[in-house]
N, C-alpha and C positions, 0 to 999 in steps of 0.2 A: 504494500500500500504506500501510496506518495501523499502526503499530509503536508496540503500549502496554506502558510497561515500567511495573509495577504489582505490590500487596500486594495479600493479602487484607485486612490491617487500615490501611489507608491510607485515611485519611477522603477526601482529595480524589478516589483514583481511584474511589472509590465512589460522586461526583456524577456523576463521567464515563462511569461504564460502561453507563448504559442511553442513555445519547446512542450510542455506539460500536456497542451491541445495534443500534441503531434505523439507524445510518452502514450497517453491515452487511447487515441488512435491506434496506434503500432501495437502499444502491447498488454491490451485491453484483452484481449481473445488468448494472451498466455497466461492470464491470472493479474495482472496488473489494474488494481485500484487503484481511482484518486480521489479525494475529498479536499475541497478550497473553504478556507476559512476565513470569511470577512473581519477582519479583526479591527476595523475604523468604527464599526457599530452605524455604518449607514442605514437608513431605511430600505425595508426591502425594495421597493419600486428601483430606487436607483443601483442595489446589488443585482436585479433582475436583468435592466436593461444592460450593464457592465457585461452581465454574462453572457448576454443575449450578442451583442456587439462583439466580443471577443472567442465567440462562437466553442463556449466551454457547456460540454456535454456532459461533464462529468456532473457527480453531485458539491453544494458549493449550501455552504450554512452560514450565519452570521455567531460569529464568534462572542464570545462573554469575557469580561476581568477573570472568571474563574477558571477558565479553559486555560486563557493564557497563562497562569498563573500556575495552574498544573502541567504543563507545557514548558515551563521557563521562557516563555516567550517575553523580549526585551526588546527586541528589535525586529523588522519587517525589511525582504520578503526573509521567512523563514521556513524551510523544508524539510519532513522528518520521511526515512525508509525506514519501513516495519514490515520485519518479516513474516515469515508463514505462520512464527510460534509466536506472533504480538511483538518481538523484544523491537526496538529503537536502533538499529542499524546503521543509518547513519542520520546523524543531526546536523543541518548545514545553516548559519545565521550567514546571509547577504545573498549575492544571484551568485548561483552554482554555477559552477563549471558546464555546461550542456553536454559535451563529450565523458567526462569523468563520472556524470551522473546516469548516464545514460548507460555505461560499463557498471554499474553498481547497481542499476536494476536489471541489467539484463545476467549480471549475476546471482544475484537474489530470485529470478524467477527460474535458474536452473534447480537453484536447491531444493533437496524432498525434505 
């Protein structure tokens, strides 16, 4: 699972999200979830159209203090891989690497 804790006005997750569109895409059908987490606390109408506009299929929730906060989230865009067994795989605070990321899921979805 790919867990994006994310703005709508957040420049860096805005490099990130058609990488994550495209993660989705590709490797949706090998087991690969994603879940996007509004963490600015916008109104839904304007997280709907974001979504809509950025053509993110995946599922996309508005985030709480308290998520973040179990989360350690601190800063934004921030992305968690979580394996098959739930654990936190890797934790990445600012825009990921697109290449590096993209090897770190596509080794986590080999694993049984």
């Amino acid at each position: 699972m790919l867990l994006d804790f994310w703005g709508t006005t957040c420049g860096g997750c805005k490099i990130e999200l058609p990488w994550y569109v495209a993660f989705d895409r590709d490797f949706g059908s090998r087991g690969l979830s994603l879940i996007g987490l509004d963490m600015y606390g916008e109104k839904p109408s304007v997280v709907r159209t974001f979504v809509k506009t950025w053509h993110m299929k995946y599922p996309v929730a508005i985030g709480t203090d308290r998520i973040g906060d179990e989360f350690h989230v601190q800063e934004l865009p921030m992305t968690l891989l979580i394996d098959r067994h739930g654990r936190i795989a890797v934790s990445h605070v600012g825009i990921v690497n697109q290449g590096q990321f993209q090897a770190d899921i596509e080794a986590l979805l080999r694993e049984r």
